[in-house]
Structures are given as structure tokens and as C-alpha cells.
C-alpha positions in Angstrom: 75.9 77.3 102.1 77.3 77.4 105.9 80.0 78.8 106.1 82.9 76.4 107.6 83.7 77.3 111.4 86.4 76.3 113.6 89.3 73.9 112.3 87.5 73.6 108.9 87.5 76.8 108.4 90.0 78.0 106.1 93.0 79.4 106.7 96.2 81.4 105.4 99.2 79.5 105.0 102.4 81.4 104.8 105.1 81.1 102.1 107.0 77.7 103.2 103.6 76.3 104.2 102.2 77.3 101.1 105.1 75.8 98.7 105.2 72.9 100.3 101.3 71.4 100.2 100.4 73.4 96.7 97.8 75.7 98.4 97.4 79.3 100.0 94.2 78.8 102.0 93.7 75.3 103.7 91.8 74.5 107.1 93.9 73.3 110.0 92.4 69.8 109.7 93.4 69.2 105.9 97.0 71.0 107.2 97.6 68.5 109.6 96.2 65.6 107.2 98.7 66.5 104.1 101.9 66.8 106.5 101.1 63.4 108.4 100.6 62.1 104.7 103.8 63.5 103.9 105.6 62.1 107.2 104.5 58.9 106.8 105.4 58.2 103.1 108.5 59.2 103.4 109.4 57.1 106.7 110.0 60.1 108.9 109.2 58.9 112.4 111.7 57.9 115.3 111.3 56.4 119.0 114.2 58.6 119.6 115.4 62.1 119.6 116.9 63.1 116.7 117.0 59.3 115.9 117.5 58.1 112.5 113.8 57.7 110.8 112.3 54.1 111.2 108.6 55.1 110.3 107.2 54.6 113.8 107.8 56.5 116.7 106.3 59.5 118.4 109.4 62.1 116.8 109.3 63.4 113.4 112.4 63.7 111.9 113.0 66.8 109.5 114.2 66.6 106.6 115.0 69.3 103.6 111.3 69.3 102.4 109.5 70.0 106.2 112.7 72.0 108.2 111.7 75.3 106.2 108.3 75.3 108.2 109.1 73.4 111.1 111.9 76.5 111.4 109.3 79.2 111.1 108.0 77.7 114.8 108.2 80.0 117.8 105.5 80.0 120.1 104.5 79.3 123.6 101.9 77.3 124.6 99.0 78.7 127.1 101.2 76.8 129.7 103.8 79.0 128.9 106.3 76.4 127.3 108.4 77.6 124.6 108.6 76.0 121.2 111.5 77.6 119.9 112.6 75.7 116.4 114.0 78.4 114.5 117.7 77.1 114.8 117.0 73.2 113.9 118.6 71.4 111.8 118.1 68.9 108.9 118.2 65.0 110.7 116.4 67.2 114.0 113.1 65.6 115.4 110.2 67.2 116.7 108.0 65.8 119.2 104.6 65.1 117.4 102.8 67.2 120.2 104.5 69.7 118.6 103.1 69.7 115.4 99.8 71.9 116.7 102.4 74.7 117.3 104.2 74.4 113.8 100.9 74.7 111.9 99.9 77.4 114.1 103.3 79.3 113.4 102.9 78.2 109.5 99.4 80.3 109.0 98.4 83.8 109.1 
């Protein structure tokens, strides 16, 4: 069998990652997959910054379930832009360009 390659392949997910999809190896596609899943049944989108949820919009709203891993998020982009979400709070959105960078900081 060939073994899976780029964002199929398999990958470590750390503890809060881990708990919250009920897996320790997943690839980055299926990642991305069960937290949109996740987003979208329970109505989490907003057209506005730290909005109230209204399932549409382009800002994900956190809430008790997804801030544990969207808090684990510091990174900086090849650009050199700063995702720094490691003091957000419950009811906080995210940009959903920013979800690359919080699955990136939720894996080993």
C-alpha cells in the first residue's frame, strides 16, 4: 500500500485536539473536515467580530468545546503575521483564514 503523503498523511494531534475529535493520529484534511463539521452543527459562524453566532459568516465563534485548541494557537505566518490566540476568550471569533494556523498549532 502507498503510503499517504502530504495533507493525508497522518498526523499527531496534541491533547485538546485529541479530546476533542476522539483520535491521536488524523491527516490535516480529515482535521479540518471534523472541526467545520463541528462548527457548523452547532451554528458557530458570524459576519462579525466576536459577533453572536448566526451560522453564516466568515468568523467562527468559540465556544467551551473549540477555545481549548483555538488557545493553543501561536504562530506566525511566512508573511510574518502573528496569530496570537492564547488569551481568547469564550464568545471570541476567529477569522476562518485562521483555522490553517490553529490546526497547525494543534499537531505535533
Amino acid at each position: 500500500m502507498e503510503e499517504a503523503k502530504g495533507l493525508k498523511k497522518p498526523v499527531k494531534l496534541k491533547n485538546e485536539l485529541a479530546k476533542f475529535l476522539g483520535a491521536t493520529e488524523l491527516p490535516r484534511t480529515e482535521i479540518t473536515k471534523k472541526l467545520w463539521d463541528y462548527i457548523k452543527a452547532n451554528k458557530l459562524q458570524t459576519k462579525t467580530e466576536n459577533g453572536k453566532p448566526e451560522n453564516a459568516g466568515k468568523f467562527i465563534v468559540a465556544d467551551a468545546s473549540l477555545l481549548p485548541i483555538f488557545k493553543n494557537t501561536k504562530s506566525k505566518s511566512k508573511s510574518g503575521k502573528i496569530t496570537d490566540l492564547t488569551n481568547m476568550k469564550e464568545g471570541q471569533t476567529i477569522d476562518m483564514m485562521q483555522m490553517a494556523a490553529v490546526v497547525g498549532a494543534n499537531i505535533e
